[in-house]
C-alpha positions in Angstrom: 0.0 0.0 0.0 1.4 3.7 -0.3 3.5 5.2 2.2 4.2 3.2 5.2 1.0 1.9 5.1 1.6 -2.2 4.8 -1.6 -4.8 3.7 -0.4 -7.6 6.3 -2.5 -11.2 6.4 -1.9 -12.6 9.8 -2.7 -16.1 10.8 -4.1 -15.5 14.0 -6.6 -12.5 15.8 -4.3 -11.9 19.1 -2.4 -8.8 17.1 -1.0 -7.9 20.7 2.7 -8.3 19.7 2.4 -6.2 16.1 1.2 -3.6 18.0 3.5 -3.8 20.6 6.3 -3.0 18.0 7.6 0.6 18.7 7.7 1.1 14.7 4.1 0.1 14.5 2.1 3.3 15.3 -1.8 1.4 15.1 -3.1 -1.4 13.5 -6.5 -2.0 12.4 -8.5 -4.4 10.4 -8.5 -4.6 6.3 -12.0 -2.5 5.9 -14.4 -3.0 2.8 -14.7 0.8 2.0 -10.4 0.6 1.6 -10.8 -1.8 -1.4 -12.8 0.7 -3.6 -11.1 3.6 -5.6 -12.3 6.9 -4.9 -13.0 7.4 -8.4 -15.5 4.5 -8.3 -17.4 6.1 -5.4 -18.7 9.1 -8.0 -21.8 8.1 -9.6 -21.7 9.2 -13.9 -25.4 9.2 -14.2 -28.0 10.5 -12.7 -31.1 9.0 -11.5 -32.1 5.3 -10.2 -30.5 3.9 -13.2 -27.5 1.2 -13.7 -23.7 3.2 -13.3 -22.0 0.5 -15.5 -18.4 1.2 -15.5 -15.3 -1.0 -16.4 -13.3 -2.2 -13.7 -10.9 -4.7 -12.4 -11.1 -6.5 -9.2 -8.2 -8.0 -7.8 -8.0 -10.9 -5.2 -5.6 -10.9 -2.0 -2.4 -12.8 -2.8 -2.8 -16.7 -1.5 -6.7 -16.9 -2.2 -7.0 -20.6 -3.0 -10.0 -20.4 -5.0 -10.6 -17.9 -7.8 -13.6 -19.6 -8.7 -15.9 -19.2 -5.4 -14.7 -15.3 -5.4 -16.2 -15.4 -9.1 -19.3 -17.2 -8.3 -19.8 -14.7 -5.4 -19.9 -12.3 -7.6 -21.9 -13.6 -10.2 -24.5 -14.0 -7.6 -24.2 -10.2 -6.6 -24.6 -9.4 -10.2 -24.8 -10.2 -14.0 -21.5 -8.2 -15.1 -19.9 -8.7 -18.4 -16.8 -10.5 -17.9 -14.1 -9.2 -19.5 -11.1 -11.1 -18.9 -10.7 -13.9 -15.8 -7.1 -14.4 -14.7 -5.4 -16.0 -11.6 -5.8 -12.7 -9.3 -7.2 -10.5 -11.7 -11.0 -10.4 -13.0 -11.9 -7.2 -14.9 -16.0 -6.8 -15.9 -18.6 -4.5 -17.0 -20.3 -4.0 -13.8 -23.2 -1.5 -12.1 -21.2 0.8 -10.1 -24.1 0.4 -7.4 -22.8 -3.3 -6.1 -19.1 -2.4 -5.6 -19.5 -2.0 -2.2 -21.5 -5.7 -1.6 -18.2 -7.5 -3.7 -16.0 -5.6 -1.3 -17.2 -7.5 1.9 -16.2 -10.5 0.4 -12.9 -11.2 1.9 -11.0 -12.7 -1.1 -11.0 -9.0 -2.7 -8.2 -6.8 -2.6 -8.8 -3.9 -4.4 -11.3 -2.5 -6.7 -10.1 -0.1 -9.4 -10.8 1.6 -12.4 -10.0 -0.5 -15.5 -7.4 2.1 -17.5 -7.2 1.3 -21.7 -3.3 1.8 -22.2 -1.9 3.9 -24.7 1.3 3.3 -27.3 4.6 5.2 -26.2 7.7 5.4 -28.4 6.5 7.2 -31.3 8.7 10.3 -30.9 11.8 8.6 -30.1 13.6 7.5 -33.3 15.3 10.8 -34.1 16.3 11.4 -30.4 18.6 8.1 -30.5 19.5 8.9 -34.1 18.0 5.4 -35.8 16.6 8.2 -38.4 20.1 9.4 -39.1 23.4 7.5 -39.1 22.8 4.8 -36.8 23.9 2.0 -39.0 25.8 -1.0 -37.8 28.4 0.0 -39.5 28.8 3.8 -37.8 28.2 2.3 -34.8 31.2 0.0 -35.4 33.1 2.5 -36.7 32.2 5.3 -33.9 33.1 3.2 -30.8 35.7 0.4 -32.0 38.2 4.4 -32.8 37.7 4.9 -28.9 38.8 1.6 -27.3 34.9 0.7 -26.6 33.5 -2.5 -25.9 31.3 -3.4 -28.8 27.7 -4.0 -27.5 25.3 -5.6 -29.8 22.9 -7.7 -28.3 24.6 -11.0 -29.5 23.4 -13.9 -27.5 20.4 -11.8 -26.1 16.4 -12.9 -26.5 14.2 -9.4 -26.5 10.6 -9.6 -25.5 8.4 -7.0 -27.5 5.1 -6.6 -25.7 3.2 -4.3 -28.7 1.1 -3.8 -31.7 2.5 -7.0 -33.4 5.2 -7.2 -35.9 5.3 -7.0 -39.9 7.0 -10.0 -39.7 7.9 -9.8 -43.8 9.9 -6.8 -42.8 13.3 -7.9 -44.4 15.1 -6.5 -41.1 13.7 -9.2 -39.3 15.0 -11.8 -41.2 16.1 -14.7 -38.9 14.9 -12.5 -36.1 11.7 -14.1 -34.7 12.1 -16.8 -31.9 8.4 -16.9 -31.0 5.2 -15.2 -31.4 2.0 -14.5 -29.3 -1.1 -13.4 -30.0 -3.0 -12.1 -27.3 -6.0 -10.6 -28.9 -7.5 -10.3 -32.7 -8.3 -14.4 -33.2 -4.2 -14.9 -32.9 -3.5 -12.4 -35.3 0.3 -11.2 -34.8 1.1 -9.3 -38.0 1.0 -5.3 -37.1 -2.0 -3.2 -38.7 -1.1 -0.4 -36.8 3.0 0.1 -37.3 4.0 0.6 -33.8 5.2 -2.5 -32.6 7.1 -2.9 -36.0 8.7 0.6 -35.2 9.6 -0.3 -31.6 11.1 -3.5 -32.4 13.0 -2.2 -35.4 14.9 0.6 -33.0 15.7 -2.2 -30.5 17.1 -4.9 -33.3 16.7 -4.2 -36.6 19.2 -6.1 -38.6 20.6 -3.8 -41.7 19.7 -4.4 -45.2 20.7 -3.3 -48.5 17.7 -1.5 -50.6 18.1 0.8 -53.7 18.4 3.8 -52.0 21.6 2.5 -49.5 21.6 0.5 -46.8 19.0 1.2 -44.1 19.0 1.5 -40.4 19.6 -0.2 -37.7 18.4 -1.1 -34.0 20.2 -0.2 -30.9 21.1 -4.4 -30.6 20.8 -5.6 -34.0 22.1 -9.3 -33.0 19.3 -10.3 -30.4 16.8 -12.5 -31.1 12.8 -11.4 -30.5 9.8 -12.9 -29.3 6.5 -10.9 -30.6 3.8 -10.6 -28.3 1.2 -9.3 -30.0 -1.6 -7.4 -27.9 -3.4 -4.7 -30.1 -6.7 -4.5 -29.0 -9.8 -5.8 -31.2 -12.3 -3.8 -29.5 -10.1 -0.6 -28.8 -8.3 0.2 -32.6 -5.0 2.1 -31.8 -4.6 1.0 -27.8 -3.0 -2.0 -26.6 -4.8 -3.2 -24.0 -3.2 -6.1 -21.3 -7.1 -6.5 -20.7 -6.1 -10.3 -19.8 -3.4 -11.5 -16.9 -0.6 -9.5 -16.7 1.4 -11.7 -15.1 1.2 -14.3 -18.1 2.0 -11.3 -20.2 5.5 -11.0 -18.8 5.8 -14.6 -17.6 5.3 -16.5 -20.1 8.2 -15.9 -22.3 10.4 -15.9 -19.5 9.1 -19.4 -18.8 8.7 -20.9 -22.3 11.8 -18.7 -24.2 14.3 -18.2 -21.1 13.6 -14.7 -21.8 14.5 -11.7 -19.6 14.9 -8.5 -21.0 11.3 -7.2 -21.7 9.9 -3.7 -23.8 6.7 -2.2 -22.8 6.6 0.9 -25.1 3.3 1.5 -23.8 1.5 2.9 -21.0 -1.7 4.8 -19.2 -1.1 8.3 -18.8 -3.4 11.4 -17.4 -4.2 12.2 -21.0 -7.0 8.9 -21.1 -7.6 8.7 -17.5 -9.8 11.0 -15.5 -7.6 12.2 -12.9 -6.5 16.0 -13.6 -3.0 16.9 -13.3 -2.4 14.4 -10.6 0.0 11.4 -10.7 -1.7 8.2 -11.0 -1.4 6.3 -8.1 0.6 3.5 -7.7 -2.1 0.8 -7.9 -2.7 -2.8 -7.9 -3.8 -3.4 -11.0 -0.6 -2.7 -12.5 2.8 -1.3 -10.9 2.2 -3.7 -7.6 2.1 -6.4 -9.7 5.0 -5.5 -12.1 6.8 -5.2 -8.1 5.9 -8.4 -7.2 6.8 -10.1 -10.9 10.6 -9.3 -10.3 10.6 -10.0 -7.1 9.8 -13.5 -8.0 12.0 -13.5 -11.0 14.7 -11.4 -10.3 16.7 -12.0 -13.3 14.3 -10.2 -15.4 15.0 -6.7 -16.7 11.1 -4.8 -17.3 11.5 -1.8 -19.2 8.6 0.3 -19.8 8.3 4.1 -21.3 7.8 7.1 -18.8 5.0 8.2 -21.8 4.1 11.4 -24.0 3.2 13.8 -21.6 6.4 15.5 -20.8 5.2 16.9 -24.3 1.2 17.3 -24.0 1.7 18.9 -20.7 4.5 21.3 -22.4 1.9 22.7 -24.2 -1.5 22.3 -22.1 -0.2 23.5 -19.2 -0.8 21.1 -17.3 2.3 19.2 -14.6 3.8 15.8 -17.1 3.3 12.5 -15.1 4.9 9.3 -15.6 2.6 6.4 -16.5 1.0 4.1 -14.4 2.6 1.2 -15.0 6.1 3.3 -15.2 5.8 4.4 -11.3 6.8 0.6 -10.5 10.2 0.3 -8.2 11.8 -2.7 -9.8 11.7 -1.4 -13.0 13.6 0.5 -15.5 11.7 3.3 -16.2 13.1 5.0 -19.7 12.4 8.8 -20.6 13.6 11.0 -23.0 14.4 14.6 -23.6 13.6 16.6 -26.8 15.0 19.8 -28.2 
């Protein structure tokens, strides 16, 4: 939980010693009204109608059965069921019952579910890919200094993204693996940005008529493509299924640990003003708790635009949600 604030499950009710503990300034019980967001507790219509919103509920670490917690619910309601996952359920729901599912004591946390947004899409003239970033300058460049080269030979890359044009002839004898996680198992790229993200990290060079083109930053790793443009959402990507299998699974499957996330919610699509979103449990806890469990894994995600769309609004740039994690690598940029 924020601050010094810790959720704690303890085996027993005598909580004499914990709050004997000359750190420990009070201790009280897990309470229903904690597990809802505040920005659940605003109604958006008016009247005796349904509030249906889109959220995602979240079950306490250790809960043996996700099934009774979904039953329970089921029985509270009738909400469109979005995606089920191990910890993570995220429906369509009336607003109105959000209180009854928190008493159930499975539950965690109910929050807002957040559409994320592509990243990245500025950044190929700031690191020069656009320019003279060929393998051959970059061989050139550091080998006159003495410099180690560093190529990504011998490294797998995880690209979490739009897809990838996967006829692309810079990544030939690139692809390791490929998952679909929306679109009937569709990988290829419709939109461009995954293809764009995964070319700047390992685009092999090629020769075309016009010269040879770019290159990546690591143009001797290897990829896995997870494909996650949304079908109902055109132009978002949206990890509306368990984020933990999203980063797991090609660590597990593909030995993979260096992971790209070049995407991200931001206060531009979520209704929170100028605020920071908080750090929440539908997304940085869980990225925490992922690399604590796998600590050989590097997560990289983008800060996000709105260093620039705050530039000109006015309004303070924030970080993304998923970008607030601690045992991450957060990556920004600067422009001009």
């Amino acid at each position: 939980m924020d601050g010094n604030t810790w959720l704690w499950h303890h085996t027993t009710s005598d909580l004499t010693k914990v709050r004997g503990l000359s750190i420990v300034q009070y201790v009280l019980a897990y309470l229903p009204h904690f597990k809802v967001h505040v920005i659940l507790k605003t109604p958006t219509t008016i009247g005796p109608g349904k509030d249906i919103r889109s959220i995602a509920i979240v079950l306490h670490e250790g809960v043996t059965s996700s099934d009774d917690a979904l039953n329970q619910i089921k029985k509270l309601s009738s909400p469109e069921v979005l995606a089920i996952g191990d910890r993570l359920f995220q429906f369509k729901i009336d607003r109105q019952v959000l209180d009854q599912i928190a008493q159930l004591d499975q539950v965690q946390a109910i929050e807002e579910l957040k559409q994320a947004q592509i990243h990245n899409d500025m950044i190929r003239d700031i690191v020069g890919v656009n320019r003279v970033n060929t393998k051959k300058y970059v061989k050139q460049a550091l080998l006159s200094t003495g410099a180690v080269l560093l190529t990504g030979a011998g490294e797998v890359v995880a690209v979490a993204n739009t897809g990838l044009d996967y006829h692309h002839e810079v990544f030939e004898d690139v692809i390791v693996k490929e998952y679909a996680a929306d679109r009937q198992a569709e990988t290829m790229d419709n939109n461009g940005h995954g293809t764009h993200v995964a070319g700047t990290i390992l685009g092999r060079e090629v020769k075309t008529s016009i010269g040879d083109s770019n290159v990546g930053v690591t143009p001797d790793a290897k990829l896995v493509v997870q494909s996650i443009l949304s079908q109902a959402f055109p132009g978002a990507v949206i990890p509306s299924f368990n984020l933990t299998y999203l980063l797991t699974t090609p660590h597990k499957n593909n030995k993979v640990r260096i992971r790209n996330y070049s995407w991200g919610i931001s206060i531009q699509n979520h209704k929170n003003g100028n605020k920071q979103l908080p750090y929440a449990t539908t997304d940085a806890e869980i990225l925490d708790q992922i690399v604590i469990n796998h600590p050989d894994l590097l997560i990289i995600f983008s800060a996000g635009n709105d260093g620039v769309f705050g530039a000109h609004s006015g309004a303070t740039a924030q970080i993304g949600a998923h970008a607030s994690a601690k045992n991450i690598l957060t990556v920004d940029a600067t422009q001009g």
